[in-house]
MARBA-3410 file (N, C-alpha, C, O; in Angstrom, 1 decimal):
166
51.8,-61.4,88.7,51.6,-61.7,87.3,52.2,-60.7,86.4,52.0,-59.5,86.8 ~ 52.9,-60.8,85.2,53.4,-60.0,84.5,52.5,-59.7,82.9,51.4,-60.2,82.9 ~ 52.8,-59.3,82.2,52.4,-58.6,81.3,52.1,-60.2,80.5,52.9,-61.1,80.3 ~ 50.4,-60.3,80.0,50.3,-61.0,79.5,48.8,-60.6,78.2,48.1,-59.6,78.1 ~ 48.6,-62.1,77.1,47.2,-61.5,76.2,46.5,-62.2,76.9,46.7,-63.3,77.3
45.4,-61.4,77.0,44.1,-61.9,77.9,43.0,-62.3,76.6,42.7,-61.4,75.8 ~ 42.5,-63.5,76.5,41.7,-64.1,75.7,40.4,-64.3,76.0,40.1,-65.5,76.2 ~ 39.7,-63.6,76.2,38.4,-63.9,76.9,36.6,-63.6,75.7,36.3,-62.6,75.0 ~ 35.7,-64.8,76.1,34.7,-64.3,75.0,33.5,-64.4,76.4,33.5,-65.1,77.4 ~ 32.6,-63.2,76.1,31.7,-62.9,77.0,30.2,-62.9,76.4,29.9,-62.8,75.2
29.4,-63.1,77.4,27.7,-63.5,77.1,27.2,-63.3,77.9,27.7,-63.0,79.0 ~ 25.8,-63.4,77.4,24.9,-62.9,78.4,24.3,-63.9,79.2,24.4,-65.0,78.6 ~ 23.7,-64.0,80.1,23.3,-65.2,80.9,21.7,-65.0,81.2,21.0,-64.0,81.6 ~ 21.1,-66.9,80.6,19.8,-66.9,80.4,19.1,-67.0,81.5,18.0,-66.5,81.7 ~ 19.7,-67.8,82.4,19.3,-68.0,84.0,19.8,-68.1,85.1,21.0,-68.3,84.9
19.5,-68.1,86.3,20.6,-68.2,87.3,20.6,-70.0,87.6,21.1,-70.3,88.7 ~ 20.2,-71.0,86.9,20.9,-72.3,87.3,22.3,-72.4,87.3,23.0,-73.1,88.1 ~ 22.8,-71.7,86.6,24.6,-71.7,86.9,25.0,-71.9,88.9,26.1,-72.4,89.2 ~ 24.1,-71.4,89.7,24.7,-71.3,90.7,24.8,-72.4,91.2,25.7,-72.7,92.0 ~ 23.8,-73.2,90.9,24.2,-74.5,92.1,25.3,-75.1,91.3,25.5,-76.2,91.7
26.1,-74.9,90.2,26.9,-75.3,89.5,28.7,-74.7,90.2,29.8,-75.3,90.1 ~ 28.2,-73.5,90.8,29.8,-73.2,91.1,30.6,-73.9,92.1,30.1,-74.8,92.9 ~ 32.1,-73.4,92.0,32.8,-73.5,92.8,33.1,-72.9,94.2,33.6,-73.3,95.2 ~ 32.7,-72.1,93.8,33.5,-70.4,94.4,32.7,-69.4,94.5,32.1,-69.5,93.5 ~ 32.2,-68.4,95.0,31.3,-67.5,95.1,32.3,-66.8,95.8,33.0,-67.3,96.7
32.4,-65.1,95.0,33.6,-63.9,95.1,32.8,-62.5,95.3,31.8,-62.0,94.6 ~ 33.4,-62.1,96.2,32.3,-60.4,96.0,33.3,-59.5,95.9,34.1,-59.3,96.8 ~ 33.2,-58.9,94.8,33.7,-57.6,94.2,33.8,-56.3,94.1,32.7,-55.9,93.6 ~ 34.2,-55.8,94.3,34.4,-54.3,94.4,35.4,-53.5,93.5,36.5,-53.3,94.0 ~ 35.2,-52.8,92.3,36.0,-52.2,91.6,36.2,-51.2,90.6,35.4,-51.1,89.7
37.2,-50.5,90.7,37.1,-48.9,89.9,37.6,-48.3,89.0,37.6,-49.1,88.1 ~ 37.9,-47.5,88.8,38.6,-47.4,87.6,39.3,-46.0,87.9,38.7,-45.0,88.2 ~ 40.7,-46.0,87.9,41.2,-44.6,87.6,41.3,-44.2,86.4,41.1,-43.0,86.2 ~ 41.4,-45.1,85.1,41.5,-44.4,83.8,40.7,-45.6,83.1,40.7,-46.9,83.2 ~ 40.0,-44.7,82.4,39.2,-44.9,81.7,39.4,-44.8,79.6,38.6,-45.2,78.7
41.0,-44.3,79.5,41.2,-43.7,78.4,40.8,-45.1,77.0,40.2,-46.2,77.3 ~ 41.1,-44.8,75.9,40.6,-45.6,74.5,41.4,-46.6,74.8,41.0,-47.7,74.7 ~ 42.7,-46.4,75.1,44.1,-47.6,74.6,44.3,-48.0,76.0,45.4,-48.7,76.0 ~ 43.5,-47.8,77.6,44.0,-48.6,78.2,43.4,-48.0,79.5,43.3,-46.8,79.6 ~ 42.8,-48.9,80.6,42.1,-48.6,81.6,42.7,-49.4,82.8,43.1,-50.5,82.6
42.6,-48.8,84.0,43.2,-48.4,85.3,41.8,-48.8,86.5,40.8,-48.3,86.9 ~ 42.7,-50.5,86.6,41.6,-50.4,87.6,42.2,-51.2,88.9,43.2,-51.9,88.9 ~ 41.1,-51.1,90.4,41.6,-51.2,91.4,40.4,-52.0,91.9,39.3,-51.6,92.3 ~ 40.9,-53.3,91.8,40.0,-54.3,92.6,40.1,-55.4,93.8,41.0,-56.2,94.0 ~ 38.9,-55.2,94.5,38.9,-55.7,96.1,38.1,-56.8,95.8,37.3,-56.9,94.9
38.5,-57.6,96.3,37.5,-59.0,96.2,37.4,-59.9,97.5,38.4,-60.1,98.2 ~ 36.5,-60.4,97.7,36.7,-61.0,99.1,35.8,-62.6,98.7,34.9,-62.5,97.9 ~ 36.0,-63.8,99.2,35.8,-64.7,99.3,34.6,-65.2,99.7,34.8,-65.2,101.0 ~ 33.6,-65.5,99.6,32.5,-65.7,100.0,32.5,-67.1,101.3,31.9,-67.2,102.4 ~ 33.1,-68.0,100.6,33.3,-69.2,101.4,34.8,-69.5,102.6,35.1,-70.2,103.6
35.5,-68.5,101.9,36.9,-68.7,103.2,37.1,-67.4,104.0,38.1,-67.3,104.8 ~ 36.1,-66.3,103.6,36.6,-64.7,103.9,37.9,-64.5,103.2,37.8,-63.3,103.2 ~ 38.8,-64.6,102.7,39.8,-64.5,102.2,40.2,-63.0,101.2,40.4,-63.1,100.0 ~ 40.3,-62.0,101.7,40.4,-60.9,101.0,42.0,-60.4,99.9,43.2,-60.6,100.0 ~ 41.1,-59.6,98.8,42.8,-59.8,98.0,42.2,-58.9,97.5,41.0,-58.8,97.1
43.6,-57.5,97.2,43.0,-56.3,96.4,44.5,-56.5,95.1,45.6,-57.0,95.1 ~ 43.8,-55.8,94.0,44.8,-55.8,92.6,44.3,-54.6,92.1,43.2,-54.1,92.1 ~ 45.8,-54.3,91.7,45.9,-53.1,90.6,45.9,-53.7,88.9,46.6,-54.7,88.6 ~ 45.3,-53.1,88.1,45.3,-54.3,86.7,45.4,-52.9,86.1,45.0,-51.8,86.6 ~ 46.2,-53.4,84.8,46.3,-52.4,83.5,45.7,-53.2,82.2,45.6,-54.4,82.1
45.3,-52.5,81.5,44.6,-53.7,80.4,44.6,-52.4,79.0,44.3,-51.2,79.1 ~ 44.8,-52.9,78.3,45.5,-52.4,76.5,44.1,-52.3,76.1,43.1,-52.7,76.8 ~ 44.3,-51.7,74.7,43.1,-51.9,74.0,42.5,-53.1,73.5,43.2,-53.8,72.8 ~ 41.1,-53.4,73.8,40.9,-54.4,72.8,40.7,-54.4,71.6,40.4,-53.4,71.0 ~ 41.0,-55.6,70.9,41.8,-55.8,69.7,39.8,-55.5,68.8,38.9,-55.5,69.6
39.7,-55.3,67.8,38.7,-55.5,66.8,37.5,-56.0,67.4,36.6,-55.5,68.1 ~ 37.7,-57.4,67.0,36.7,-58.2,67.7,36.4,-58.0,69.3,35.3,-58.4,69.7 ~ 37.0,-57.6,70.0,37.0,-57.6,71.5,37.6,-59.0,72.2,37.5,-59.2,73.4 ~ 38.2,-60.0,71.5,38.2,-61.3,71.9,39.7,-61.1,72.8,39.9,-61.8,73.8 ~ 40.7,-60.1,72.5,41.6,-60.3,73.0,42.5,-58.5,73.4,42.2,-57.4,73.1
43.6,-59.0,74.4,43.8,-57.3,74.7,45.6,-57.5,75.9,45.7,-58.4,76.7 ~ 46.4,-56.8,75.7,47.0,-57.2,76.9,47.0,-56.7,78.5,46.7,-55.5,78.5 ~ 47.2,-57.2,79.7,46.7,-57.2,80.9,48.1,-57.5,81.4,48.8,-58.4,81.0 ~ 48.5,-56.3,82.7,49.2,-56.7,83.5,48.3,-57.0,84.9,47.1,-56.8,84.8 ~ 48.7,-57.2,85.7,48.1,-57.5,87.1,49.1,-57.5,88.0,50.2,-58.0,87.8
48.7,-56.7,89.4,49.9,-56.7,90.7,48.8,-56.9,91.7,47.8,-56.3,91.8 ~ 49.1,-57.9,92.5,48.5,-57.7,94.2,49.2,-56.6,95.1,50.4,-56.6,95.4 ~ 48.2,-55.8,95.3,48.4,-54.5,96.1,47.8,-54.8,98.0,46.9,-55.6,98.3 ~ 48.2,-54.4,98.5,47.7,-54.4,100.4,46.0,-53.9,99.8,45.8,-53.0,99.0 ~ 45.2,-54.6,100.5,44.5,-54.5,100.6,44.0,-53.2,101.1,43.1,-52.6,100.4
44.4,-52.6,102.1,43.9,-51.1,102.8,43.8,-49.9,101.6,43.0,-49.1,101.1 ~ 45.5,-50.4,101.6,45.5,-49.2,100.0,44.7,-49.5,99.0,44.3,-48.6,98.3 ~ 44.4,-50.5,98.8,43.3,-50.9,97.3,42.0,-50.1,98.0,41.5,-49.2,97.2 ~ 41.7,-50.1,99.0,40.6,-49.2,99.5,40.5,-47.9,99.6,39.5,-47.2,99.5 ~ 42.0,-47.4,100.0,42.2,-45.8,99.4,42.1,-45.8,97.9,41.4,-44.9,97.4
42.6,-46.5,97.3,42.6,-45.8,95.9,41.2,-46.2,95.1,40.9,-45.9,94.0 ~ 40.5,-46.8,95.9,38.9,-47.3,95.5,38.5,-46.1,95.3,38.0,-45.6,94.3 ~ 38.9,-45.3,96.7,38.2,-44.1,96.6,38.2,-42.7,95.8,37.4,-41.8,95.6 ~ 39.5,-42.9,95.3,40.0,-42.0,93.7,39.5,-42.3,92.3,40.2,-41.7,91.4 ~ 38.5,-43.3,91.7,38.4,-43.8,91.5,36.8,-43.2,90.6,35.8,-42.7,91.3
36.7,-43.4,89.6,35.9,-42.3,89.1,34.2,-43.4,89.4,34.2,-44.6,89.6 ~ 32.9,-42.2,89.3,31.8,-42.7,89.6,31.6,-44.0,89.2,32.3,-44.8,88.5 ~ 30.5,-44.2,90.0,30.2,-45.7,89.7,30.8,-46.9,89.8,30.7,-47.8,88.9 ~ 31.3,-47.1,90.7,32.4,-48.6,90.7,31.2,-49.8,90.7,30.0,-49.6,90.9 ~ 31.9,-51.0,90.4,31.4,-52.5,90.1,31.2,-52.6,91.2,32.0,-52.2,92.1
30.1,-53.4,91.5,30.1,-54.0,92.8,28.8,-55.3,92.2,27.6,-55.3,92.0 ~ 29.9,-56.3,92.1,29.1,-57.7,91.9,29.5,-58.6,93.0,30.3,-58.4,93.9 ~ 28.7,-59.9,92.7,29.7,-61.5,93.0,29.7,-62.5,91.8,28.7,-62.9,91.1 ~ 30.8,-62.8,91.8,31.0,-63.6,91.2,31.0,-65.1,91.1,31.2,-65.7,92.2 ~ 30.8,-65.8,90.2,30.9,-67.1,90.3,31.6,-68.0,89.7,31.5,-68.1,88.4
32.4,-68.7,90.5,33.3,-70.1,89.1,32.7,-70.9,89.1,32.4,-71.6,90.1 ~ 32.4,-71.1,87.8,31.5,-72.6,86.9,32.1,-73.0,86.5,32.9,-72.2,85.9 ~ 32.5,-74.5,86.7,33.5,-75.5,86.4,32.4,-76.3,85.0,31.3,-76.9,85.2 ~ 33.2,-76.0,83.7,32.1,-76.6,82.5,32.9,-77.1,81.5,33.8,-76.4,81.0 ~ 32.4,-78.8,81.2,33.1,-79.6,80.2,34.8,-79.4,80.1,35.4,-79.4,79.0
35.4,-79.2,81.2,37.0,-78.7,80.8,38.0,-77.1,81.1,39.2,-76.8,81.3 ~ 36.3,-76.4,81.1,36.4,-75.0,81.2,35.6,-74.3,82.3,34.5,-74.5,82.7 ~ 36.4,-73.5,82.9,35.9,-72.0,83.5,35.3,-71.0,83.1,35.7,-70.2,82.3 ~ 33.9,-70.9,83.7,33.3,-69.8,83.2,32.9,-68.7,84.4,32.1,-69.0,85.3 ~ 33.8,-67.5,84.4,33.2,-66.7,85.5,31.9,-65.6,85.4,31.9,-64.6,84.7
30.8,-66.2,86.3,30.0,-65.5,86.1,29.4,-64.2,86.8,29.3,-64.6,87.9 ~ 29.1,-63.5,86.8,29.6,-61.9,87.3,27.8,-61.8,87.4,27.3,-61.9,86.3 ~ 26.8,-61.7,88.7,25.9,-61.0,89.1,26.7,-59.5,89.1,27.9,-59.3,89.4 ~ 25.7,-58.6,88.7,26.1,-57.1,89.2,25.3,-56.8,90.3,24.3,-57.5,90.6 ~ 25.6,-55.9,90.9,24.5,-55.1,91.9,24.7,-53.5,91.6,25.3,-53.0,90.6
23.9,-53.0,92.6,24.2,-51.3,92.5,23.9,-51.1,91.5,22.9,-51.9,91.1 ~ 24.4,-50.0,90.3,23.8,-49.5,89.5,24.0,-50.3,88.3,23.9,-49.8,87.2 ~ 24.4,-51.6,88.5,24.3,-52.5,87.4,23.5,-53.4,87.5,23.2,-54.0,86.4 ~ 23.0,-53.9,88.9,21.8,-54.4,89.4,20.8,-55.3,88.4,19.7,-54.7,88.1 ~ 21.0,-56.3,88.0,20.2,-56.8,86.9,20.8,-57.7,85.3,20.4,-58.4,84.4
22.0,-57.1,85.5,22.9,-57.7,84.6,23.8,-58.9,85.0,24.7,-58.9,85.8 ~ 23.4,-59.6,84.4,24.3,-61.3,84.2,25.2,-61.4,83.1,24.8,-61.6,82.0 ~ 26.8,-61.2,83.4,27.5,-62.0,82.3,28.3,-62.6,82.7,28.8,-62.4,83.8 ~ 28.5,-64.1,81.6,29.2,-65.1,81.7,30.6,-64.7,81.1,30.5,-63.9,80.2 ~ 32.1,-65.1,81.6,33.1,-64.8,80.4,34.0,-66.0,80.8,34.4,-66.3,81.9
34.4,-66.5,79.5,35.3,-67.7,79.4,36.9,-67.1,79.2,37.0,-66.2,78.4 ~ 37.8,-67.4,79.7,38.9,-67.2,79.1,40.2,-68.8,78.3,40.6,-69.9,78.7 ~ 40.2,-68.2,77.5,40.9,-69.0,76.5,42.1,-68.9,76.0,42.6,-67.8,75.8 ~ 42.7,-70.0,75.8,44.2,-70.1,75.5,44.2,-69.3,74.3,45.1,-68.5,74.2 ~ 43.3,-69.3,73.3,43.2,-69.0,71.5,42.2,-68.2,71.6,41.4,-68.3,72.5
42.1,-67.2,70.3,40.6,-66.5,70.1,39.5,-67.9,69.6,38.3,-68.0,69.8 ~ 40.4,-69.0,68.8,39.3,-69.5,67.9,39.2,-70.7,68.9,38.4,-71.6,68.4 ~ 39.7,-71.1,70.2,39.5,-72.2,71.1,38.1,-72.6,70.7,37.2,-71.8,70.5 ~ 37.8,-74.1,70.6,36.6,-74.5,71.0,36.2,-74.7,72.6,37.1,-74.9,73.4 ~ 34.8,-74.8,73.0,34.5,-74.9,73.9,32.7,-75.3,73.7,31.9,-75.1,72.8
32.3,-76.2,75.4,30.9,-76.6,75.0,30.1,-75.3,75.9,30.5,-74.6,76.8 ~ 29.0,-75.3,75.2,28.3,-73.7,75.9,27.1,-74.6,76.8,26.4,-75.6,76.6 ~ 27.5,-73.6,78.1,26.4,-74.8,79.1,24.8,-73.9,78.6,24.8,-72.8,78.1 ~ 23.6,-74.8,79.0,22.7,-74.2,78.7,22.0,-72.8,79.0,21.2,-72.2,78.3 ~ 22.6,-72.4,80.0,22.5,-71.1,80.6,23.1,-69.9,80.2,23.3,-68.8,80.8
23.5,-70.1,79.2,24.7,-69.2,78.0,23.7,-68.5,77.0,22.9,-69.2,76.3 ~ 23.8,-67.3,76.9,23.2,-67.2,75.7,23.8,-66.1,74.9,25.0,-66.0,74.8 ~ 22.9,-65.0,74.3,23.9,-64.2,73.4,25.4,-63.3,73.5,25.5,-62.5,74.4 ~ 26.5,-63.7,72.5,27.8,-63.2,72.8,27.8,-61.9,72.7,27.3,-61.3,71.7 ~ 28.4,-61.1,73.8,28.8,-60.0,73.6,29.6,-59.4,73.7,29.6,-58.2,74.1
31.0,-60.5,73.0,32.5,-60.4,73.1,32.8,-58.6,72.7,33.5,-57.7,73.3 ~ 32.3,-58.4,71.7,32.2,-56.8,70.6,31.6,-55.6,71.0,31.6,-54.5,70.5 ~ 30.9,-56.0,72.0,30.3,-55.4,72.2,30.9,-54.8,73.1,31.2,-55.5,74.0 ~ 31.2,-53.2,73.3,32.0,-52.5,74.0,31.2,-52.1,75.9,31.7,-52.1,77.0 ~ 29.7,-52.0,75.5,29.0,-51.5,76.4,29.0,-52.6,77.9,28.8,-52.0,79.0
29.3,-53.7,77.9,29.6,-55.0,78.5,30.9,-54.5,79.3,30.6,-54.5,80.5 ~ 31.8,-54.2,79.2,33.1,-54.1,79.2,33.0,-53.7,80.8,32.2,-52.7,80.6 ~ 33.1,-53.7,81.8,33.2,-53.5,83.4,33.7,-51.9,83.1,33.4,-51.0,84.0 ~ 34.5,-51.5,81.9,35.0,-50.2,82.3,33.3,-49.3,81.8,32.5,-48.5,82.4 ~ 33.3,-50.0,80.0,32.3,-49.1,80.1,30.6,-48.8,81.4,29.9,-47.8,81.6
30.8,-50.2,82.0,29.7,-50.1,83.3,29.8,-49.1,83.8,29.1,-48.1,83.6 ~ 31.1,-49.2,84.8,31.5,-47.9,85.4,31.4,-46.2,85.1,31.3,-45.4,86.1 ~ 31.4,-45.8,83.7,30.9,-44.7,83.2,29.4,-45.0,82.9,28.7,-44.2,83.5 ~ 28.8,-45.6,82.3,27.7,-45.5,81.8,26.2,-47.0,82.0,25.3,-47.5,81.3 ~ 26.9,-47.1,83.9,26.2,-48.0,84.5,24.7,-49.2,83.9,23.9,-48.7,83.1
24.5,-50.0,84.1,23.6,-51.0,83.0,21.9,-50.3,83.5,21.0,-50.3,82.6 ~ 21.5,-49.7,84.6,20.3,-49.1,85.1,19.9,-48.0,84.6,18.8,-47.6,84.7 ~ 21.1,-47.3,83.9,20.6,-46.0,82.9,20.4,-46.3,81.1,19.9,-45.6,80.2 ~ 20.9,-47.7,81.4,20.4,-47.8,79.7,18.7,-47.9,79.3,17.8,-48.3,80.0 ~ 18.6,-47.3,78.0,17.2,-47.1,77.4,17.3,-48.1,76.9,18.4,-48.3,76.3
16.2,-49.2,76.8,15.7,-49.8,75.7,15.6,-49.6,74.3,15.1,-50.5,73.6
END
C-alpha cells in the first residue's frame, strides 16, 4: 500500500451485540517505535482468528488533522518474525486486542476489544471515502470520539485505558 489519507470517525461501543454481527474476528498485537506529535511508528502482528492466517505491517501515520477525522498513512507488509523482533523495540505497553468486522448498511465497522492494560475498552471505527460521508450508526454505537486524542491506539500505548482516573 502506498502513501494514502486515512478517513476514519471513531466511538465508543454500548454493547458487545456487535459480535454475533461480524465477519471476521482478528487478534492483535502492536507497538509503537515513535510516538512523536507529527507522526507515529508502528509494528503490527495480527493473526486470524478463523483461518490462522498471520500478517505483520510496518505503518507510518502523519498528524491528525484538527478534528481527528483524517491524517496520512503509509503501510508495508513486513515478514512476520521481524515484526516480532521489532515488537520488541517498541516502547511500553503495546495493544493487544481482537478485532472485529461488522458488515453495516453498506459499511465496515472495525471493532477493537482491548485486553491487557487496556482491558475494558470498546471502540468502534468506520473508515470513509469523505470526512462528511454519511453513514447509518448500528445501535451498539455510541459516543464519537473522532477528537479526542486519548482514544488514538498510540496515545493507549503511552498512557494505557486501566490508568485512567475518572
Amino acid at each position: 500500500m502506498g502513501l494514502s489519507l486515512e478517513i476514519e470517525r471513531k466511538f465508543l461501543v454500548l454493547s458487545q451485540t456487535f459480535i454475533s454481527q461480524a465477519s471476521r474476528r482478528i487478534e492483535m498485537r502492536q507497538g509503537y517505535l515513535n510516538t512523536d506529535a507529527r507522526r507515529v511508528v508502528r509494528v503490527r502482528l495480527s493473526k486470524d482468528l478463523d483461518s490462522n492466517q498471520r500478517q505483520a505491517f510496518l505503518t507510518i501515520k502523519g498528524k491528525s488533522s484538527d478534528d481527528g477525522l483524517s491524517r496520512v498513512e503509509w503501510e508495508q507488509a513486513i515478514d512476520y518474525q521481524e515484526g516480532e523482533q521489532l515488537l520488541g523495540l517498541c516502547l511500553p505497553y503495546p495493544i493487544e486486542k481482537i478485532r472485529y468486522l461488522v458488515p453495516f448498511q453498506g459499511h465496515n465497522f472495525e471493532v477493537d476489544v482491548f485486553q491487557g492494560q487496556n482491558q475494558g475498552l470498546i471502540v468502534a471505527e468506520i473508515e470513509l471515502p469523505e470526512v462528511n460521508a454519511e453513514f447509518q450508526r448500528p445501535d451498539w454505537l455510541g459516543a464519537e470520539v473522532s477528537s479526542q486524542g486519548k482514544y488514538t491506539n498510540a496515545s493507549l500505548a503511552e498512557k494505557p485505558f486501566l490508568t485512567w482516573i475518572d
